[in-house]
C-alpha positions as CSV (number, residue, x, y, z in Angstrom):
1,X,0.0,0.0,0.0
2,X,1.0,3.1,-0.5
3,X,1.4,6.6,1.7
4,X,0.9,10.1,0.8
5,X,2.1,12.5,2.8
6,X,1.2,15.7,2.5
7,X,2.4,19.1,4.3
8,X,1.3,22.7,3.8
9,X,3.8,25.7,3.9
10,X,4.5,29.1,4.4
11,X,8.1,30.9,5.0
12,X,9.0,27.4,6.7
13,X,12.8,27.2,5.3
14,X,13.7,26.6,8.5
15,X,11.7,23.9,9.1
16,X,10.4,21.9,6.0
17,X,14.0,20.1,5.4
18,X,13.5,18.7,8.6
19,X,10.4,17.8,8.1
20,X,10.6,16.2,4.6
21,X,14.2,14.1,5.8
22,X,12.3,12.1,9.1
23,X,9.4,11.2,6.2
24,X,12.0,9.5,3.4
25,X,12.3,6.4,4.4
26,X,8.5,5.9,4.0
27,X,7.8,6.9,1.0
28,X,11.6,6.0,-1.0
29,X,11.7,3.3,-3.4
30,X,8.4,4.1,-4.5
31,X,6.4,3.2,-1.7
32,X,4.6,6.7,-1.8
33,X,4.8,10.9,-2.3
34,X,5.4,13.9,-0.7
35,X,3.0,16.8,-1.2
36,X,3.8,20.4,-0.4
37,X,0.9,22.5,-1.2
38,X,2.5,26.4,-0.5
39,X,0.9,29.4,-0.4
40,X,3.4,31.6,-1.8
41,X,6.6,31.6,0.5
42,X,9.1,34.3,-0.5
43,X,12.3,32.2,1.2
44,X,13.9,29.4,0.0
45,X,10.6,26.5,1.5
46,X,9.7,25.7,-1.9
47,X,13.7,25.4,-3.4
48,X,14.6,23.1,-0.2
49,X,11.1,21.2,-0.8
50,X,11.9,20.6,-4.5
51,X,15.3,19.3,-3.9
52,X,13.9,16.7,-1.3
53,X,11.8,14.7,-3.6
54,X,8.3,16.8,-2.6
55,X,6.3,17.6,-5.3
56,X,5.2,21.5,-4.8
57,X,2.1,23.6,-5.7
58,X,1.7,26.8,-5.4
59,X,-1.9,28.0,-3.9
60,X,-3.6,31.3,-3.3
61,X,-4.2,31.1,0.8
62,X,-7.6,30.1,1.8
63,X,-7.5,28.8,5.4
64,X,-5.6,26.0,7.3
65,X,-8.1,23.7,6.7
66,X,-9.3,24.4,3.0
67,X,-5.2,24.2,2.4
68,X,-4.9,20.9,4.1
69,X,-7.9,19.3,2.0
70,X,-6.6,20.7,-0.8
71,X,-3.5,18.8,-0.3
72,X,-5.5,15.8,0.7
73,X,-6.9,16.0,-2.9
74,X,-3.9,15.9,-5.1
75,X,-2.8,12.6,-2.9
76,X,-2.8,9.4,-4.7
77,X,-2.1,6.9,-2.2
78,X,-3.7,4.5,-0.2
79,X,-3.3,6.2,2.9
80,X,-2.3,10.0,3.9
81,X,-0.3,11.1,6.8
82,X,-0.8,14.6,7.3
83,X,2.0,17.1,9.2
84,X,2.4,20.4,9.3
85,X,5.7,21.9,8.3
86,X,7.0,22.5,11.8
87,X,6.4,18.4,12.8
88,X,9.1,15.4,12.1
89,X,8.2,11.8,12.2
90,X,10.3,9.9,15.0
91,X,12.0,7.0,14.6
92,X,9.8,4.7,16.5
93,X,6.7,6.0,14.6
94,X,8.6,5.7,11.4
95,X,8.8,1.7,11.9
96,X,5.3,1.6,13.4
97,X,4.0,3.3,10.0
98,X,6.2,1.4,7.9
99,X,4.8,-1.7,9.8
100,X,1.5,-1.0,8.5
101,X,2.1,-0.2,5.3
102,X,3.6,-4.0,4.5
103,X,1.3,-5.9,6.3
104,X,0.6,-9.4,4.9
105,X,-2.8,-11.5,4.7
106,X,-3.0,-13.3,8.0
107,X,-0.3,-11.2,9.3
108,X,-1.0,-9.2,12.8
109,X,0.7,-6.4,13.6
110,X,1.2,-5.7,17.5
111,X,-1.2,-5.1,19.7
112,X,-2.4,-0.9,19.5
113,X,-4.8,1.0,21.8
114,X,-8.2,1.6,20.7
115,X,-10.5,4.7,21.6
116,X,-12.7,3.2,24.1
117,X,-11.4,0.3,26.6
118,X,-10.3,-2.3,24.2
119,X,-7.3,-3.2,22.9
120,X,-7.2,-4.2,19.3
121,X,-5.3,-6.3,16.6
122,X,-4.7,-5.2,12.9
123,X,-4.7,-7.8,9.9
124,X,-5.0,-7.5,6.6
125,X,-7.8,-9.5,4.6
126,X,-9.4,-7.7,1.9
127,X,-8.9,-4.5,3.9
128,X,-7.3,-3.7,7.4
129,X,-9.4,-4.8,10.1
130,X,-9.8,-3.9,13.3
131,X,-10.6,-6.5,15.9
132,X,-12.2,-6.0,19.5
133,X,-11.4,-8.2,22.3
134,X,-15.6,-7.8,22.3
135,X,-15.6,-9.4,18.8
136,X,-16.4,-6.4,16.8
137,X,-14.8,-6.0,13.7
138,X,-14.5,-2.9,11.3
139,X,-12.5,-1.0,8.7
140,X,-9.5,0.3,9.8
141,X,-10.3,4.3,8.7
142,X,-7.6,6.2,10.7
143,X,-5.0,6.3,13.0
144,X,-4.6,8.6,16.3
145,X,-1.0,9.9,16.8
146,X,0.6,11.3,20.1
147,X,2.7,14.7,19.2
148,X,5.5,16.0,21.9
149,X,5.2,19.9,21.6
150,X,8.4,21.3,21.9
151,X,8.3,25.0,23.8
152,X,11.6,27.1,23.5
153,X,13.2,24.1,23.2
154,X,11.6,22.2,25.8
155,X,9.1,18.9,25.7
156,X,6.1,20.0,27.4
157,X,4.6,17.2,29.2
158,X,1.9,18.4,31.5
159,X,-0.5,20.9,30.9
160,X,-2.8,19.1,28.8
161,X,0.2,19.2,26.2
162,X,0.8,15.3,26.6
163,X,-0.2,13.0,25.0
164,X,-1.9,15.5,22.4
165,X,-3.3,12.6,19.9
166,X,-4.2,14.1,16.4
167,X,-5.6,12.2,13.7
168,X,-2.6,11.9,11.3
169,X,-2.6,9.1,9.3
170,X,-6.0,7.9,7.4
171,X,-6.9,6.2,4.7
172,X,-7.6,7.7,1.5
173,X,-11.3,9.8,1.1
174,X,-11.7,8.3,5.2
175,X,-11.0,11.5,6.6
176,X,-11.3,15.6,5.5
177,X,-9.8,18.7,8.2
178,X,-13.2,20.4,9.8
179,X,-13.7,23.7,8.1
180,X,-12.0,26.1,10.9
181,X,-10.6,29.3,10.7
182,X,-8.1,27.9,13.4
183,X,-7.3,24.8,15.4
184,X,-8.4,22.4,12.7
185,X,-8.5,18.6,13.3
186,X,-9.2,15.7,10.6
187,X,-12.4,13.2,11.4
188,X,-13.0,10.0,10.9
189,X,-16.4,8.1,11.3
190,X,-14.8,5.0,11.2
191,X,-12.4,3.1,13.1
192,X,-9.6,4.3,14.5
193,X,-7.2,3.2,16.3
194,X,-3.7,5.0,18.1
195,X,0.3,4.5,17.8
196,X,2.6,4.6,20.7
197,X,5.8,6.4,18.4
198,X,5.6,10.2,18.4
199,X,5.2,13.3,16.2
200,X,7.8,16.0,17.0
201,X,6.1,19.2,17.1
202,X,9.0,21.8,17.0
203,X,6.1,24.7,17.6
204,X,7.3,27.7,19.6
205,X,11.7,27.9,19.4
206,X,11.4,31.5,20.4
207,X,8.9,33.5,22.7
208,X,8.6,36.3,19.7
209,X,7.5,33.2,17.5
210,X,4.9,32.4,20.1
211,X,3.8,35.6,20.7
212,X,3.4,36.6,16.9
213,X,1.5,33.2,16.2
214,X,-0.6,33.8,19.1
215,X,-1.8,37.3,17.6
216,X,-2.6,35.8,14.5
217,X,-4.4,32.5,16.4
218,X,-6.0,34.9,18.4
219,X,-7.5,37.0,15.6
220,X,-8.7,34.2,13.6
221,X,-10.3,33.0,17.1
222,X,-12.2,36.7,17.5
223,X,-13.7,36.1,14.2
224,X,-15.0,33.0,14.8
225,X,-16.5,33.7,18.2
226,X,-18.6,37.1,16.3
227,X,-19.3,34.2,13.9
228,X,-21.1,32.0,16.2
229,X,-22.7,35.0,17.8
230,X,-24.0,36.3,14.7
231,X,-22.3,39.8,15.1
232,X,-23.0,40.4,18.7
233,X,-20.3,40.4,21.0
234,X,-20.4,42.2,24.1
235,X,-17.7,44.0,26.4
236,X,-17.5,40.9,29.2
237,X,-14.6,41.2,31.5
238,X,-15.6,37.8,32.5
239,X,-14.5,36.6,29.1
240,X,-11.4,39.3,28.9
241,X,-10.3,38.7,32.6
242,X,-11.6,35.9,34.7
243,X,-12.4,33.3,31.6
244,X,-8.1,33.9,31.2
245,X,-7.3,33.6,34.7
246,X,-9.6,30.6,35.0
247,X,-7.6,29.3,32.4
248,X,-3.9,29.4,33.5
249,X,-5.0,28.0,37.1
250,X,-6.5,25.3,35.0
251,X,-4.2,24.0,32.8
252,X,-0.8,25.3,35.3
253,X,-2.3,23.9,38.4
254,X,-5.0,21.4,38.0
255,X,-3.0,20.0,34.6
256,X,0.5,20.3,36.5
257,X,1.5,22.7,34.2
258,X,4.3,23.7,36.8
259,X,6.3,20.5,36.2
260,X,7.7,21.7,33.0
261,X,9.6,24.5,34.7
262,X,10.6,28.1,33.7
263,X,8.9,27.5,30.0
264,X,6.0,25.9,31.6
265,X,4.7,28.8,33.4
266,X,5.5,30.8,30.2
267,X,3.8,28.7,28.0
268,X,0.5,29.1,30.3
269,X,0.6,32.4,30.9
270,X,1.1,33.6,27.4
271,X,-1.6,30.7,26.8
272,X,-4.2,32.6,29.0
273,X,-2.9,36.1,27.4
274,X,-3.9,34.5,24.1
275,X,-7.4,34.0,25.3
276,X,-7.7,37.6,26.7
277,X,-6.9,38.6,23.1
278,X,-9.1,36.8,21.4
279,X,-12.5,38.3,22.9
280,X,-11.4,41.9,23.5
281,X,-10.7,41.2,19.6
282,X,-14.2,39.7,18.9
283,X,-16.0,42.6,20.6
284,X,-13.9,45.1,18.9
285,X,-14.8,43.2,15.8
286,X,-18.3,43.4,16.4
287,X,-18.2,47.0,17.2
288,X,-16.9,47.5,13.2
């Protein structure tokens, strides 16, 4: 069977060799593509992406998840592992992937962790199967990936940042990215089941990265929250204030956030900033 993986891109030349070196080894010797769908980067991503076997198109920007599906589209394998340009695979997911990929009739592949409380095996008969220690059997549709989120360097591990499952790999026309201005996840209605090997997710190197991605998450958050309110966003300073506080007690606190350190507290606070920001920006948007 073969993979697709596809990756979207803007101004990531510092991240998208990276990237498109830890995915190689599944898809050389013809076992699959690399997709880079950009949306006009003016550094060298779509030069370094060309030279590591990706085949690039250039896209007018619509949104994250119109840009992923897009991508999705022009895939012509089997399966699709979606990243985004700041992720690498690592090694141990590499050979759990590559596991799948060659499975033989008859042939079971070590036992996974299903959503629910069963464990499951996968075989292949005319399609992979999923079977539950209940006896229920199913299509295999998707696959549910841990991500370590790397901040300033750091693995955060508490928080709610751990274990961070996304919905990664999935077989072809299984899955499509929800349509979200921000914070866009793939679904599956079928069966899915989850890896123990990682993605890296080398997100925030700098706090000036973090802080200008925030703005921009932030904004795109405002809009959706006038969105769902139809235009009508009041001043609240429970929203502005308390909702933000509520927040970084939460997730530093509650969610042991203070185990990872110096860039833990960081991480929340600037977290709960973000949140502040995005509904003093929806009732300023609402005001226009």
């Amino acid at each position: 069977m073969n993979l697709s993986v596809v990756i979207i891109t803007f101004n990531e030349e510092a991240n998208i060799g990276r990237t498109l070196t830890s995915v190689r080894p599944l898809v050389a010797d013809g076992k699959g593509e690399i997709i880079v769908v950009d949306s006009g980067s003016t550094d060298r991503t779509v030069e370094i992406a060309k030279s590591l076997g990706a085949n690039v198109f250039v896209e007018e920007w619509k949104s994250f998840a119109a840009q992923k599906n897009s991508a999705i589209d022009k895939a012509t394998g089997d399966w699709i592992l979606s990243l985004d340009a700041d992720e690498e695979i690592s090694d141990d997911l590499s050979t759990e992937v590559l596991e799948l990929l060659v499975l033989q009739p008859g042939k079971a592949v070590h036992k996974l962790s299903s959503r629910g409380a069963y464990d499951s095996w996968i075989e292949l008969k005319d399609d992979l199967y999923v079977t539950f220690e209940d006896q229920r059997e199913g299509g295999l549709a998707g696959i549910e990936i841990p991500r370590k989120n790397f901040f300033l360097g750091r693995w955060i591990r508490n928080g709610g940042f751990w274990p961070d499952r996304k919905l990664r790999l999935f077989k072809k026309g299984s899955a499509v990215f929800e349509d979200r201005k921000v914070h866009e996840d793939a679904h599956t209605r079928g069966f899915t089941v989850r890896l123990r090997g990682p993605i890296l997710h080398h997100s925030y190197p700098t706090l000036s990265a973090y802080i200008e991605h925030m703005n921009r998450y932030s904004s795109l958050g405002a809009e959706m929250v006038v969105a769902k309110s139809n235009g009508k966003v009041r001043f609240s300073v429970s929203n502005i204030v308390l909702r933000p506080l509520a927040t970084f007690l939460y997730n530093y606190f509650f969610r042991l956030g203070f185990l990872d350190g110096r860039e833990g507290l960081l991480l929340h606070l600037y977290h709960a900033v973000y949140v502040s920001w995005k509904y003093a920006k929806a009732w300023e948007l609402s005001r226009k």
